[in-house]
Chimera marker file (.cmm) of the C-alpha trace (Angstrom):
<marker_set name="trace">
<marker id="1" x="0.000" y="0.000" z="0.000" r="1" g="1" b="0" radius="0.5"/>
<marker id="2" x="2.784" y="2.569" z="0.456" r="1" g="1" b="0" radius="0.5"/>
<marker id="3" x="3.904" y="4.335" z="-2.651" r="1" g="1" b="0" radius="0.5"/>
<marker id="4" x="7.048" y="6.389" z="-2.550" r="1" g="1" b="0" radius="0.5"/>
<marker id="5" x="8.330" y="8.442" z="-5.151" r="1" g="1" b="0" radius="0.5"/>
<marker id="6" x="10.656" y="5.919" z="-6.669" r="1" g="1" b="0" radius="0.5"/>
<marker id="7" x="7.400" y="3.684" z="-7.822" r="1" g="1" b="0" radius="0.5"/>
<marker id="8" x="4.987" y="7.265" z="-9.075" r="1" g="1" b="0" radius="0.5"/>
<marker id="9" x="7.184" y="7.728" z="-12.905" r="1" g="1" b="0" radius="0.5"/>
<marker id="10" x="4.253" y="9.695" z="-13.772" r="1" g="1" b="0" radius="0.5"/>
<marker id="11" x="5.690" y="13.214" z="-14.703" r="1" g="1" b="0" radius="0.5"/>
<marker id="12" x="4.294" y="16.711" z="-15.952" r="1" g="1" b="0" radius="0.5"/>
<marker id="13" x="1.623" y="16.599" z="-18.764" r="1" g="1" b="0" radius="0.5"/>
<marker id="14" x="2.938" y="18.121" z="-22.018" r="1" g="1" b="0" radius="0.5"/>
<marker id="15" x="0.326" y="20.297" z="-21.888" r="1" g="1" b="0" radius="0.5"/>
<marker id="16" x="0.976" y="21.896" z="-18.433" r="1" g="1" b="0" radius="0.5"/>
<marker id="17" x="4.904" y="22.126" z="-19.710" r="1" g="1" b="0" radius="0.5"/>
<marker id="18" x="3.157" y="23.821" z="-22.699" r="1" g="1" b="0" radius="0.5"/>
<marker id="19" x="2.406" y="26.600" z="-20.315" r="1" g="1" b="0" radius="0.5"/>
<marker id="20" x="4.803" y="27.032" z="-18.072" r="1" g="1" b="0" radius="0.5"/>
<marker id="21" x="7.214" y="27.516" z="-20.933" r="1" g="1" b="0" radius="0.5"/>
<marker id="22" x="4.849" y="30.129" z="-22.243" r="1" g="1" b="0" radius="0.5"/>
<marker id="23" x="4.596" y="31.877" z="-18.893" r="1" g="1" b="0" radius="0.5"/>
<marker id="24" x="8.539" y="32.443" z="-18.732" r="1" g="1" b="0" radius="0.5"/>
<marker id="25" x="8.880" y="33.252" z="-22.510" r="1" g="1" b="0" radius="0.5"/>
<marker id="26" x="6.727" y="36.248" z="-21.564" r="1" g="1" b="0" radius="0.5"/>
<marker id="27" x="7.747" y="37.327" z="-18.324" r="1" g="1" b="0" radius="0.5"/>
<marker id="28" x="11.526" y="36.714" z="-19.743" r="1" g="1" b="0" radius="0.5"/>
<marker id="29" x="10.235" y="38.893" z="-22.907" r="1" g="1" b="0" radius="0.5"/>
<marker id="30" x="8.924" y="41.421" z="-20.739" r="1" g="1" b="0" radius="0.5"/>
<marker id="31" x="11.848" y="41.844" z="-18.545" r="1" g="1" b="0" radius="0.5"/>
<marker id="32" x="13.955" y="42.776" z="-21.902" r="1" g="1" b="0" radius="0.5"/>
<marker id="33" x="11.526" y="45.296" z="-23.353" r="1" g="1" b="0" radius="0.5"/>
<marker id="34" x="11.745" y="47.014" z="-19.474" r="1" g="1" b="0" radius="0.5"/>
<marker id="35" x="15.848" y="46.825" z="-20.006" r="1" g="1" b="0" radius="0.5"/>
<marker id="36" x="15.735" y="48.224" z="-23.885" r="1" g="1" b="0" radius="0.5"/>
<marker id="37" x="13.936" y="50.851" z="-22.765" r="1" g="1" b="0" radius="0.5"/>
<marker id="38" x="15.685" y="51.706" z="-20.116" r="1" g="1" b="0" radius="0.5"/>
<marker id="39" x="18.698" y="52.213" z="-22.595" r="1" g="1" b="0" radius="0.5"/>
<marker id="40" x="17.019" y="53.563" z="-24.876" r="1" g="1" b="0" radius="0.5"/>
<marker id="41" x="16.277" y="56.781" z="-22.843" r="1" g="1" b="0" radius="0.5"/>
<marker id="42" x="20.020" y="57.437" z="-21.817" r="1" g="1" b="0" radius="0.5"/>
<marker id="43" x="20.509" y="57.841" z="-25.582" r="1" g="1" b="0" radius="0.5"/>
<marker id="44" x="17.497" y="60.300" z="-25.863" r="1" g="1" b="0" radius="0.5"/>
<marker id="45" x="18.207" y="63.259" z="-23.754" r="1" g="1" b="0" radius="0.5"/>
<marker id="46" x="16.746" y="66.560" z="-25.363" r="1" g="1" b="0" radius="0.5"/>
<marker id="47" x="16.905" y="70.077" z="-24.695" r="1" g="1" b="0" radius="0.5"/>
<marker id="48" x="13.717" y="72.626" z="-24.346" r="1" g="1" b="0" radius="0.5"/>
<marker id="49" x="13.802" y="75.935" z="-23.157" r="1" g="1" b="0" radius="0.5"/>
<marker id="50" x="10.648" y="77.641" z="-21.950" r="1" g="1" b="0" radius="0.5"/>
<marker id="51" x="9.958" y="81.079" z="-20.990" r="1" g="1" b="0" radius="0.5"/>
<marker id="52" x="8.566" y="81.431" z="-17.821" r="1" g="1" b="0" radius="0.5"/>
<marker id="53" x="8.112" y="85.380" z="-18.235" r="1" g="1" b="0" radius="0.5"/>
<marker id="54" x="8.699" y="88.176" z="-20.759" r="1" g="1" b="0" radius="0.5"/>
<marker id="55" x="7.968" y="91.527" z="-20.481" r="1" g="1" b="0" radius="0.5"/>
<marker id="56" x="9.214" y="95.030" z="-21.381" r="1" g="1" b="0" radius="0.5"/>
<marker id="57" x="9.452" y="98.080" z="-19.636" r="1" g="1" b="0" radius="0.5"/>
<marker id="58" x="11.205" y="101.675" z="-20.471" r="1" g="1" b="0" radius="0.5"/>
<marker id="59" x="13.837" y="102.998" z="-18.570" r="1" g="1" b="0" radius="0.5"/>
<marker id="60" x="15.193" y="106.414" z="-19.678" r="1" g="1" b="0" radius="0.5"/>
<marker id="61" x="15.912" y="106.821" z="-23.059" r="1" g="1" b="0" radius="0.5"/>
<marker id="62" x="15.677" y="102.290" z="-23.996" r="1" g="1" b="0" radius="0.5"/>
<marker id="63" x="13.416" y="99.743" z="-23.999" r="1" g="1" b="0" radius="0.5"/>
<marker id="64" x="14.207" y="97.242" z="-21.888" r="1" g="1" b="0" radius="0.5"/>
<marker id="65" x="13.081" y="93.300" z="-22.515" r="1" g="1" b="0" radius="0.5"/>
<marker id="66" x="13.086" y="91.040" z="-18.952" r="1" g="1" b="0" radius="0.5"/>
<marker id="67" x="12.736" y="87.299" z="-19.865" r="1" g="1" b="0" radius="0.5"/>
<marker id="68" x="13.159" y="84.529" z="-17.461" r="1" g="1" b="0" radius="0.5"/>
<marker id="69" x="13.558" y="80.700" z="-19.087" r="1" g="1" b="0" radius="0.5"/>
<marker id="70" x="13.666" y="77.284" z="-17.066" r="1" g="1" b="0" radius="0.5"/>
<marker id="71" x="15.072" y="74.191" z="-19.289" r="1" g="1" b="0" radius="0.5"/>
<marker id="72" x="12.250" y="71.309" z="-18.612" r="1" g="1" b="0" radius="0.5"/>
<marker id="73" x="14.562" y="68.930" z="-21.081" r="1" g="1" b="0" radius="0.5"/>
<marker id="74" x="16.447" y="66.237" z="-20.133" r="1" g="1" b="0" radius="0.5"/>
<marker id="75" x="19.890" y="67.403" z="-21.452" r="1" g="1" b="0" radius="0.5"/>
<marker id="76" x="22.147" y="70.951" z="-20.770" r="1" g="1" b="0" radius="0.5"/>
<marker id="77" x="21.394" y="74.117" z="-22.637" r="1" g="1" b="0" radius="0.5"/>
<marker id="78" x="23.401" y="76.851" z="-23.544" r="1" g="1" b="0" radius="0.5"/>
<marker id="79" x="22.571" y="80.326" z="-24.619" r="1" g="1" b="0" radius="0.5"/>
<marker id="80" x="24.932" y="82.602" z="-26.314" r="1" g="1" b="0" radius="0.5"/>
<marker id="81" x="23.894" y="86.344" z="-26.968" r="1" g="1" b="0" radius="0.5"/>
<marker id="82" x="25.607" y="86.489" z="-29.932" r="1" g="1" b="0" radius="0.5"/>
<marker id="83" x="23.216" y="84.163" z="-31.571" r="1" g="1" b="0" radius="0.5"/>
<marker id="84" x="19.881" y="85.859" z="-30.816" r="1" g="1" b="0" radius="0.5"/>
<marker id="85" x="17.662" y="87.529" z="-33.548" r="1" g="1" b="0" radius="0.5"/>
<marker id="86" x="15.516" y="90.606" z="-33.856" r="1" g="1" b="0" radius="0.5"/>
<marker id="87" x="12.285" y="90.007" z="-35.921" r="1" g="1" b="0" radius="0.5"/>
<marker id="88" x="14.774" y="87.328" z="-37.865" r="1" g="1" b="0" radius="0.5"/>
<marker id="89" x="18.150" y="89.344" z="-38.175" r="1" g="1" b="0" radius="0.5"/>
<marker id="90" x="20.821" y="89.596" z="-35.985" r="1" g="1" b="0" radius="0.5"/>
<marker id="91" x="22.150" y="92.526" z="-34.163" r="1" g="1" b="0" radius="0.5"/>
<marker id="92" x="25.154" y="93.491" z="-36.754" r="1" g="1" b="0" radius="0.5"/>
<marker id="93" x="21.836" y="93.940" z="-39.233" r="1" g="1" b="0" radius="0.5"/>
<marker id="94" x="20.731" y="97.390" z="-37.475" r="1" g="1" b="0" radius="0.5"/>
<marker id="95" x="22.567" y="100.579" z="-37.072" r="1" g="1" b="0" radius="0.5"/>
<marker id="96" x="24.898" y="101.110" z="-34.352" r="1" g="1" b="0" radius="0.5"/>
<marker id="97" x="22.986" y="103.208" z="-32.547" r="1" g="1" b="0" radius="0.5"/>
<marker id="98" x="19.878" y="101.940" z="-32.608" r="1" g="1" b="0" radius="0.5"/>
<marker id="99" x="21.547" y="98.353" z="-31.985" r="1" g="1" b="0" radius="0.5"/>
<marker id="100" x="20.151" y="95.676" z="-29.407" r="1" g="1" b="0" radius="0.5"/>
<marker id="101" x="22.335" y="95.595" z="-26.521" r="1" g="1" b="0" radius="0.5"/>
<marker id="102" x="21.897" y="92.034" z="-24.833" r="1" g="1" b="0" radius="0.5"/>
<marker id="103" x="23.089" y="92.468" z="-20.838" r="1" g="1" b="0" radius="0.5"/>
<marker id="104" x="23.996" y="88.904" z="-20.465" r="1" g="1" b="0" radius="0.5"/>
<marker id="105" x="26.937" y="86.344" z="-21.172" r="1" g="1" b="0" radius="0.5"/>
<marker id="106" x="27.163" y="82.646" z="-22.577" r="1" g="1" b="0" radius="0.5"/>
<marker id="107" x="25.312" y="80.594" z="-19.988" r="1" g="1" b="0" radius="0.5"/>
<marker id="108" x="24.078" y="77.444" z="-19.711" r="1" g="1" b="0" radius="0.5"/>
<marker id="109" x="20.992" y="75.832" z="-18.007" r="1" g="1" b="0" radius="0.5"/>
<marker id="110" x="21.170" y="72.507" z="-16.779" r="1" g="1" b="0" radius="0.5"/>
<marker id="111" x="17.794" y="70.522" z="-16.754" r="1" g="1" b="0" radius="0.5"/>
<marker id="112" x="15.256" y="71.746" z="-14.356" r="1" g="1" b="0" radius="0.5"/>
<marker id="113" x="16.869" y="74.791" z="-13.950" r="1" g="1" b="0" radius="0.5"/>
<marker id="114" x="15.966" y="78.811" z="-13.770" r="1" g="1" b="0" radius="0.5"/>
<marker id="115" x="17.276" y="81.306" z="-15.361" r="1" g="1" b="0" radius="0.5"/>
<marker id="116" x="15.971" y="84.879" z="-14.467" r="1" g="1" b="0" radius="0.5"/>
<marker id="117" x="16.347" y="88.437" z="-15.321" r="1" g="1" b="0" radius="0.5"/>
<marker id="118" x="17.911" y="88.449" z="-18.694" r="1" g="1" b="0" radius="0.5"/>
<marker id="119" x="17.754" y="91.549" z="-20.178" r="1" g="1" b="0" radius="0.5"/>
<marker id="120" x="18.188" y="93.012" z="-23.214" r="1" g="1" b="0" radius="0.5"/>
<marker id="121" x="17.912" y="97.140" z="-24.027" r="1" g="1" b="0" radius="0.5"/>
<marker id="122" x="16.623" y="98.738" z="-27.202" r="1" g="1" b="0" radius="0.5"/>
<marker id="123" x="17.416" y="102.337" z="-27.505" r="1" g="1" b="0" radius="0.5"/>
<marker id="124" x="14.287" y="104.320" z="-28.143" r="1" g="1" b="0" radius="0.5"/>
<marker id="125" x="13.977" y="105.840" z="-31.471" r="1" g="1" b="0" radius="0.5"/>
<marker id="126" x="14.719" y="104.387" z="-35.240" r="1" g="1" b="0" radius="0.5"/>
<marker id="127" x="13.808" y="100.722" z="-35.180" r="1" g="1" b="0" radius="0.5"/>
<marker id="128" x="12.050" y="100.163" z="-32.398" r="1" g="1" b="0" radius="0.5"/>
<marker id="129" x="8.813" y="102.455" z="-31.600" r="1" g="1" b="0" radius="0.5"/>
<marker id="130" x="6.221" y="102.308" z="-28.790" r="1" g="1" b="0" radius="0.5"/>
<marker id="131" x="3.848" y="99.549" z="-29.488" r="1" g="1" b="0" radius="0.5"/>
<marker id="132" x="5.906" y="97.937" z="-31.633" r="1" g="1" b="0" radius="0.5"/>
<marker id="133" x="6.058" y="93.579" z="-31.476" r="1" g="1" b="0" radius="0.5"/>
<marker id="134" x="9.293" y="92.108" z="-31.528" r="1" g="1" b="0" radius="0.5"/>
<marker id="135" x="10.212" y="88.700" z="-32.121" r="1" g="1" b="0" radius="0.5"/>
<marker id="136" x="12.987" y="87.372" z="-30.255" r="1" g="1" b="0" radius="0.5"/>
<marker id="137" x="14.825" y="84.245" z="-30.712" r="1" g="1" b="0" radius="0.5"/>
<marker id="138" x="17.169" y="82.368" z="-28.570" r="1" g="1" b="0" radius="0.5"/>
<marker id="139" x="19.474" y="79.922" z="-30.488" r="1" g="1" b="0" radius="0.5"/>
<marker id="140" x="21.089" y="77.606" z="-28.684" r="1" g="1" b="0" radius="0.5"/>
<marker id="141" x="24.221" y="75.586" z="-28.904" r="1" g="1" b="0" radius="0.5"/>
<marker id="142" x="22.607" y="72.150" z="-29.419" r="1" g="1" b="0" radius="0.5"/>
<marker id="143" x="21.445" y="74.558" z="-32.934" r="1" g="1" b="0" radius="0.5"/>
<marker id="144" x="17.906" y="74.715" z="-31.583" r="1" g="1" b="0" radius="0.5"/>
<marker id="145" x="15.564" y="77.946" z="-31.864" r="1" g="1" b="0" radius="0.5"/>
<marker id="146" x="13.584" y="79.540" z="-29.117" r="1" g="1" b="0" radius="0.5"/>
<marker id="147" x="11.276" y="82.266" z="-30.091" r="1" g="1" b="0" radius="0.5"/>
<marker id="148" x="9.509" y="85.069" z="-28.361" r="1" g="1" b="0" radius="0.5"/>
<marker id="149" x="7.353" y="87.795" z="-28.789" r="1" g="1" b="0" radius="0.5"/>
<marker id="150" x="7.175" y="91.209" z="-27.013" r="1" g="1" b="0" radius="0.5"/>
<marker id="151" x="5.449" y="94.235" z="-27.633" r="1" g="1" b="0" radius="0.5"/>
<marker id="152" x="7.152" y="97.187" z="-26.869" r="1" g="1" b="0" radius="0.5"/>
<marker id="153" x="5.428" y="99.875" z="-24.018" r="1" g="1" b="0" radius="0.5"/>
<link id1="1" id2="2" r="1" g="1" b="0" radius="0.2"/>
<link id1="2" id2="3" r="1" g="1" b="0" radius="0.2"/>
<link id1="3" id2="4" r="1" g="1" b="0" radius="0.2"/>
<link id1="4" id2="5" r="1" g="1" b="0" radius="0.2"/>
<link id1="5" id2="6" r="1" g="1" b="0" radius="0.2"/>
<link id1="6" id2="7" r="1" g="1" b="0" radius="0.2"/>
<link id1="7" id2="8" r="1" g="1" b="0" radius="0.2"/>
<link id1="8" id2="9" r="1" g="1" b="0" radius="0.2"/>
<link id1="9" id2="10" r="1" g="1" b="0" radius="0.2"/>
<link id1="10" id2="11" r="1" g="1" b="0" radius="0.2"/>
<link id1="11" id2="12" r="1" g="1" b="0" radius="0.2"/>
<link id1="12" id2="13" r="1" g="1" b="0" radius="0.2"/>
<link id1="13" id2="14" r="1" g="1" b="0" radius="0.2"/>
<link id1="14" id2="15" r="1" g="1" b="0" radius="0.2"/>
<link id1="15" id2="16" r="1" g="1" b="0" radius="0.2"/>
<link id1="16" id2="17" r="1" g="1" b="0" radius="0.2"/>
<link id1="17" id2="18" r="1" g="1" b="0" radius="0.2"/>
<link id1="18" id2="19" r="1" g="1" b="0" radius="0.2"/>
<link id1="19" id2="20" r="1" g="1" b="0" radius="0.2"/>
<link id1="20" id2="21" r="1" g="1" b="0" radius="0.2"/>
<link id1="21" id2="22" r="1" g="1" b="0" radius="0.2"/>
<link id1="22" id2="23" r="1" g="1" b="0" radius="0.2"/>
<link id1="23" id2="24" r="1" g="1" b="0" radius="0.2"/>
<link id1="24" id2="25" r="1" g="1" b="0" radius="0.2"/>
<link id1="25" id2="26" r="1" g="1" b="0" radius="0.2"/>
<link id1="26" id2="27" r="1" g="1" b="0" radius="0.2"/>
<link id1="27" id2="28" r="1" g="1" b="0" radius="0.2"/>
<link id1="28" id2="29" r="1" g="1" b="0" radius="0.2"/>
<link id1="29" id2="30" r="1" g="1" b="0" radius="0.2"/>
<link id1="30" id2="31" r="1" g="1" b="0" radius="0.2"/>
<link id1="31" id2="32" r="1" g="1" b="0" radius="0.2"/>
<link id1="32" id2="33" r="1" g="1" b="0" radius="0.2"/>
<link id1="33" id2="34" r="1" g="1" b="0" radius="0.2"/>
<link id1="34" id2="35" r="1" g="1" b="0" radius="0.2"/>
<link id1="35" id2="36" r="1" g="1" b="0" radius="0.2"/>
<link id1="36" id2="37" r="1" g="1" b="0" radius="0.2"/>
<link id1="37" id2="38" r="1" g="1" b="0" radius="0.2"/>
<link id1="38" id2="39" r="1" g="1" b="0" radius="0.2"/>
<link id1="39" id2="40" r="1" g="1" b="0" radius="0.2"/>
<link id1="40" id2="41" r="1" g="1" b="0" radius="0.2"/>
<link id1="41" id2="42" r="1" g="1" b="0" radius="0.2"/>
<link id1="42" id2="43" r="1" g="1" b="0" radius="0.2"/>
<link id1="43" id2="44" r="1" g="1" b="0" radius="0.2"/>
<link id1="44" id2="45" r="1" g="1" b="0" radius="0.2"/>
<link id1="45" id2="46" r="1" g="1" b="0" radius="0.2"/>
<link id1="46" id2="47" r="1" g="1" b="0" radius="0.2"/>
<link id1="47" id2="48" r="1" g="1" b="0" radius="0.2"/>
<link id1="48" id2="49" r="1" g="1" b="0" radius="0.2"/>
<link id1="49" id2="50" r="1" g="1" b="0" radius="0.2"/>
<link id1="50" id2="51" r="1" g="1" b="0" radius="0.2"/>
<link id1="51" id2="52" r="1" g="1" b="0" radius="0.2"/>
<link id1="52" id2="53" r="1" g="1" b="0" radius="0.2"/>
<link id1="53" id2="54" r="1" g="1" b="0" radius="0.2"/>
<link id1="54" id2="55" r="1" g="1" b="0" radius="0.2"/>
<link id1="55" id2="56" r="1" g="1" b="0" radius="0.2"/>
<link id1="56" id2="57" r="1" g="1" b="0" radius="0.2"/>
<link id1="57" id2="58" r="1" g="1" b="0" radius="0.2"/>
<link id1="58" id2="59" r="1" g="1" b="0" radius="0.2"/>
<link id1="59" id2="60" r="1" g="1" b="0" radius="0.2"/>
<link id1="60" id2="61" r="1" g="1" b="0" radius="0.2"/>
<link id1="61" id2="62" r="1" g="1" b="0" radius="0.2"/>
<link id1="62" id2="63" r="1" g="1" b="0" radius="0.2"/>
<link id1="63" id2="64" r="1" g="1" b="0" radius="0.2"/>
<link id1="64" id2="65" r="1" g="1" b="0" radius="0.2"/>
<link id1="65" id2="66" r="1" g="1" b="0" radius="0.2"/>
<link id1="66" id2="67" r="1" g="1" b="0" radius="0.2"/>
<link id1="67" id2="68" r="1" g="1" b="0" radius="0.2"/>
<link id1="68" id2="69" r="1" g="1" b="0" radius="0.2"/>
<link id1="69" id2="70" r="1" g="1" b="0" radius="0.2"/>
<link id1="70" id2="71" r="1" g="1" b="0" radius="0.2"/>
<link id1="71" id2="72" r="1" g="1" b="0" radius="0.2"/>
<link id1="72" id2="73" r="1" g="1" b="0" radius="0.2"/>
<link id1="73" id2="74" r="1" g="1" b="0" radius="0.2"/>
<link id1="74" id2="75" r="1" g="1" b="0" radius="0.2"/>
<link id1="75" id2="76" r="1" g="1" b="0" radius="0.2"/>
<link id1="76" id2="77" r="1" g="1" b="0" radius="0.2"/>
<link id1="77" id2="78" r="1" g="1" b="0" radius="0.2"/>
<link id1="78" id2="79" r="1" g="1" b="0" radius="0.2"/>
<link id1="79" id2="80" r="1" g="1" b="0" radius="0.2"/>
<link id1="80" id2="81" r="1" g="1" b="0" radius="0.2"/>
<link id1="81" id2="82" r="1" g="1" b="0" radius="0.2"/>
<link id1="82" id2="83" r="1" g="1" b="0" radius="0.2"/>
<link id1="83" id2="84" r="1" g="1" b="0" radius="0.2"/>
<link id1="84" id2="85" r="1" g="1" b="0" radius="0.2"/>
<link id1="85" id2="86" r="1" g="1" b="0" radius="0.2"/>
<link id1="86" id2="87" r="1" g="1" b="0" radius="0.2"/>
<link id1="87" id2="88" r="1" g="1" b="0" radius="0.2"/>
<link id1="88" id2="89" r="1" g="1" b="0" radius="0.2"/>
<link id1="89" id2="90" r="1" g="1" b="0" radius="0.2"/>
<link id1="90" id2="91" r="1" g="1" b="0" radius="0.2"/>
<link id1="91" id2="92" r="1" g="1" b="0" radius="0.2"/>
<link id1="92" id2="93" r="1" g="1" b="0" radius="0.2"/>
<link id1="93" id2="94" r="1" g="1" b="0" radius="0.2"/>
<link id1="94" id2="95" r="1" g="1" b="0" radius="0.2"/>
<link id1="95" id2="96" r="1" g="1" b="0" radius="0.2"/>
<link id1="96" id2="97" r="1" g="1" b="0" radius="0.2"/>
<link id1="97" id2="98" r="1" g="1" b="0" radius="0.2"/>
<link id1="98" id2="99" r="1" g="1" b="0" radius="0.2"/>
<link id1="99" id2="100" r="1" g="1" b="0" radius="0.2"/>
<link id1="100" id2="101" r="1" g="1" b="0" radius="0.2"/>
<link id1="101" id2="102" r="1" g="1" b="0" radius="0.2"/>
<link id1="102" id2="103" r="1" g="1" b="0" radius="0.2"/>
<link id1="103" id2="104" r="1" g="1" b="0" radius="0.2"/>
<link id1="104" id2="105" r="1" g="1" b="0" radius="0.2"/>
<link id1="105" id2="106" r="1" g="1" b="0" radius="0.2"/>
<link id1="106" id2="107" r="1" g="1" b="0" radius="0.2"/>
<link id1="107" id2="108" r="1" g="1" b="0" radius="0.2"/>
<link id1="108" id2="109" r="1" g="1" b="0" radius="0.2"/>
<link id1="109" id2="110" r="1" g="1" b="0" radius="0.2"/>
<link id1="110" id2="111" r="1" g="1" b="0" radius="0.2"/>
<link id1="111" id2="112" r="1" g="1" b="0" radius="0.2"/>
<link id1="112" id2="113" r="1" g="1" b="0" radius="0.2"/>
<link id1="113" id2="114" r="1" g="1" b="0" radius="0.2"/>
<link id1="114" id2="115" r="1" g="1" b="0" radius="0.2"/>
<link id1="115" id2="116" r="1" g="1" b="0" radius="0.2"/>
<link id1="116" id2="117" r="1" g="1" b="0" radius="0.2"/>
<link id1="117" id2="118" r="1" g="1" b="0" radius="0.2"/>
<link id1="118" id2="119" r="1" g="1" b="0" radius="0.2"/>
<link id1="119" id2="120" r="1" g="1" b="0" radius="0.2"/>
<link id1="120" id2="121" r="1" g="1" b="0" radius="0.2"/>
<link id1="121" id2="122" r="1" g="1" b="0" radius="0.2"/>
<link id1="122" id2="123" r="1" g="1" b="0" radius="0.2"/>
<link id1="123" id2="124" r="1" g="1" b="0" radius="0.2"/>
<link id1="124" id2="125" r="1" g="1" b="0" radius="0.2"/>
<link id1="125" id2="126" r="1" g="1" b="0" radius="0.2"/>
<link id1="126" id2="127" r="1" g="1" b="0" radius="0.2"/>
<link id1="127" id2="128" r="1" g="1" b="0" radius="0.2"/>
<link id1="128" id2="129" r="1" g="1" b="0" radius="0.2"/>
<link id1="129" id2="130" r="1" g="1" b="0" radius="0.2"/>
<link id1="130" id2="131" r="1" g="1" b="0" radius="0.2"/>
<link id1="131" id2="132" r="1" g="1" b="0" radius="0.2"/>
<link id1="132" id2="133" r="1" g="1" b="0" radius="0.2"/>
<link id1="133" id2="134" r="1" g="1" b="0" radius="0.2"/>
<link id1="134" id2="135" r="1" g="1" b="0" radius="0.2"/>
<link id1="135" id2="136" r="1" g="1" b="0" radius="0.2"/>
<link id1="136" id2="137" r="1" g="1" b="0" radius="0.2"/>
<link id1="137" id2="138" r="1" g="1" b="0" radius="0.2"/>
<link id1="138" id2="139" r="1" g="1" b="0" radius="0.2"/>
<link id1="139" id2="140" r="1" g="1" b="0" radius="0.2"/>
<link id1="140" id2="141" r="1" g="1" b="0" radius="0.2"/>
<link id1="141" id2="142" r="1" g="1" b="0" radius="0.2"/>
<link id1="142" id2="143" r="1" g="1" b="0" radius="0.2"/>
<link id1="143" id2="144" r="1" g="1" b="0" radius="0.2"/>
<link id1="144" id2="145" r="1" g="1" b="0" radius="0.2"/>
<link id1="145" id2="146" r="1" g="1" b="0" radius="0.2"/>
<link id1="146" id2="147" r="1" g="1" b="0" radius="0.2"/>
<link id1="147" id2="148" r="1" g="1" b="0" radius="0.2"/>
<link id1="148" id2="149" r="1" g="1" b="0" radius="0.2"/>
<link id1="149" id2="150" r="1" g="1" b="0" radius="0.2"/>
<link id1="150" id2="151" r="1" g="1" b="0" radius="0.2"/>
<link id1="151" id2="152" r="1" g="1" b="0" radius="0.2"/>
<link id1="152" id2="153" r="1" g="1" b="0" radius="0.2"/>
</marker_set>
């Protein structure tokens, strides 16, 4: 009457090996999709620049443009004044003294981070008139374009 294992050769029934080799295939195939996108992401860091505020104000004889930007991307961004356009031209493109004088260096914004108070002046007169919209746009190194409008007070 007493059966041990050595007398039971019954073993698993194809069709229950059927599944449980389907249930790892798919947890296995799962795990990898998790990992490749994982690694995919590292490869995929962006940059985007946002303005959190722009506005312009006079102060004696200029107009003067306030912007603050935050960089909500996943990579660095940097800003070079040198690079920014007027209504689609760049500085060098207007006379000397009516030029656009930006107050600010190269920078760069690391993800998640603030950048306030950039200002740039526009002397009164010639080019740029009360009530007047400019466009500006930030380029930055990464070759990306950032633009802006304004109205002038």
């Amino acid at each position: 009457m007493k059966k041990g294992f050595k007398w039971n050769r019954r073993g698993v029934s194809p069709v229950i090996a059927t599944i449980i080799i389907v249930a790892i295939a798919i947890v296995m195939s799962i795990a990898v999709a998790y990992w490749m996108l994982g690694l995919g992401a590292s490869f995929t860091k962006y940059e985007k620049i946002e303005f959190t505020s722009a506005y312009t104000v006079t102060s004696g004889t200029d107009f003067v443009v306030h912007m603050d930007l935050k960089n909500t991307g996943s990579a660095a961004a940097t800003v070079d004044p040198s690079y920014l356009l007027y209504n689609g031209m760049p500085a060098t493109a207007f006379p000397t003294a009516y030029r656009p004088a930006p107050t600010f260096t190269t920078f760069t914004l690391q993800p998640g981070q603030n950048q306030t108070d950039i200002t740039i002046n526009f002397a009164m007169g010639g080019n740029w008139t009360s009530g007047m919209t400019i466009e500006l746009t930030l380029h930055t190194a990464a070759g990306k374009d950032y633009p802006k409008v304004v109205t002038l007070p």
